[in-house]
N, C-alpha and C positions, 0 to 999 in steps of 0.2 A: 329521527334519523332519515337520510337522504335515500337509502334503498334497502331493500330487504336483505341483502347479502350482509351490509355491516349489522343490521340485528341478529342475524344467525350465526355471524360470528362472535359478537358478544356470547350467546349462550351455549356454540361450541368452547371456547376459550375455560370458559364457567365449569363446564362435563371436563377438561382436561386437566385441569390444577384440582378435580377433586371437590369443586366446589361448584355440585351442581343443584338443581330447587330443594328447601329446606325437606326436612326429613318427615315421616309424619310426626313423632314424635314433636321435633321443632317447631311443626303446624299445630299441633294439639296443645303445646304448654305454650302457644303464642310467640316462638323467637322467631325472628327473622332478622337476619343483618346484623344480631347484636342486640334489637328492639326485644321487649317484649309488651304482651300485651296487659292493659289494667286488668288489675287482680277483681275478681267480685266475690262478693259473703254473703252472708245467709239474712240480712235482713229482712224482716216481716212488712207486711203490705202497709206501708204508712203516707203520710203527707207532711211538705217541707214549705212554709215559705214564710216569709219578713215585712216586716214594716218599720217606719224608718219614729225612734223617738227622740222628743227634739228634747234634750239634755247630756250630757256629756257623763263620760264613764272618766274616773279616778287614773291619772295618766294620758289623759287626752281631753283638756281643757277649751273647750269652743267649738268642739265637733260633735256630732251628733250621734246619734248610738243605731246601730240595727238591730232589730229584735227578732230571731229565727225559730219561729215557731214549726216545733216536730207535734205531730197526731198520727200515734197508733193508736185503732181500736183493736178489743180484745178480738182473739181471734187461734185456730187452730193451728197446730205447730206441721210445718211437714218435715221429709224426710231430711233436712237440711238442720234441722234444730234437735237438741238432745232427748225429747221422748213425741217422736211423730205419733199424729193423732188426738192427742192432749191439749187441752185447750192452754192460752196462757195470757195474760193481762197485758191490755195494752200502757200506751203512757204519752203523756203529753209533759214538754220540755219544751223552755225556753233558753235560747244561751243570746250572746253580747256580742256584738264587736261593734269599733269606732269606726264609724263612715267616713271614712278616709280611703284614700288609695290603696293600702294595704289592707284595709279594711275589706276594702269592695273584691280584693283579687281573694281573700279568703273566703268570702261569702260562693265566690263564683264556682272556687275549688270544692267548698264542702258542698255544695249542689251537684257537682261531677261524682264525689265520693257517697253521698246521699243517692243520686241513680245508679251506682254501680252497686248499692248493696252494701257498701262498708264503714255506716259510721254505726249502726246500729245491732244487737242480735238479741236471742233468745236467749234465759241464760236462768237456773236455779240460784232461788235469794236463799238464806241463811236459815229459814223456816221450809222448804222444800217446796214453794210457789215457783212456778216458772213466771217471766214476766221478761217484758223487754227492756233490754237494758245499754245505755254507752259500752261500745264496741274499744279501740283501740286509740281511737284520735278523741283527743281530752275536749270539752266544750268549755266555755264560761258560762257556768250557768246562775251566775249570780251576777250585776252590776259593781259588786263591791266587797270587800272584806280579804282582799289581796288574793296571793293565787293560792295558798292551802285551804281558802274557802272557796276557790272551783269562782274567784271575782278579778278582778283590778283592784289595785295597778298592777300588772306583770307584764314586764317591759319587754319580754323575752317571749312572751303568748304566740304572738304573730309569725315569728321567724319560726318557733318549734313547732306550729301546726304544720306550717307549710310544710317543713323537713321530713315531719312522718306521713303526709298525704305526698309528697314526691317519693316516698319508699312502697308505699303502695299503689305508684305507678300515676299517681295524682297529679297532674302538672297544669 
């Protein structure tokens, strides 16, 4: 802006229709403008990262596959997980995608959703172990055996991950 008087009146203008710096409330739950901010969860201290294998996943013929390797080690729960203090099992997971274009913008997004804390949590198995477990965004965690075996082909993977990592703010 060309002098301080037209920025002061921008944000007199702002204080008179009622619309003046967000609230705390708005500061705290991240809105501003309509924005808000990414959500974060309770994941345990792990590591994230891929290498690239040279064979193709079922539904994507002559492309190359990415392998994304998750390691948690075991480790104590805090106040964030369902009995802080407690110890609980870690896990190492592997999932799929086709090194492709869309390939590569999922890989990017679940790295954003992986440092924000939300692909993974704490969570009691069906014997009363806590252990860490897939959070809300679904992985491939198989190469193959279609998508009710968590594989390819699922033509429809790519588009649905995206949709629920842009719900949690994932973009």
């Amino acid at each position: 802006m060309g002098s301080a008087q037209s920025s002061d009146k921008l944000h007199c203008n702002r204080y008179l229709r009622g619309h003046g710096p967000p609230s705390l409330v708005q500061q705290a739950n991240g809105e501003v403008n309509g924005l808000y901010r990414v959500q974060s969860g309770c994941q345990p201290e792990g590591k994230m990262t891929w290498v690239i294998l040279h064979r193709d996943l079922p539904g994507f013929p002559y492309v190359n596959t990415v392998q994304i390797n998750f390691v948690f080690p075991d480790g104590i729960q805090t106040d964030k997980h369902p009995h802080s203090g407690q110890p609980y099992t870690g896990l190492r997971l592997c999932a799929y995608l086709p090194e492709n274009r869309e390939g590569w913008k999922v890989v990017k997004l679940l790295e954003k959703a992986f440092n924000h804390q939300l692909l993974f949590t704490v969570s009691t198995n069906k014997d009363g172990e806590d252990m860490v477990t897939a959070a809300s965004i679904p992985l491939k965690t198989q190469t193959d055996g279609g998508s009710r075996a968590g594989g390819y082909p699922d033509p429809d993977y790519l588009k649905t991950v995206r949709k629920l990592l842009r719900e949690k703010g994932i973009e």
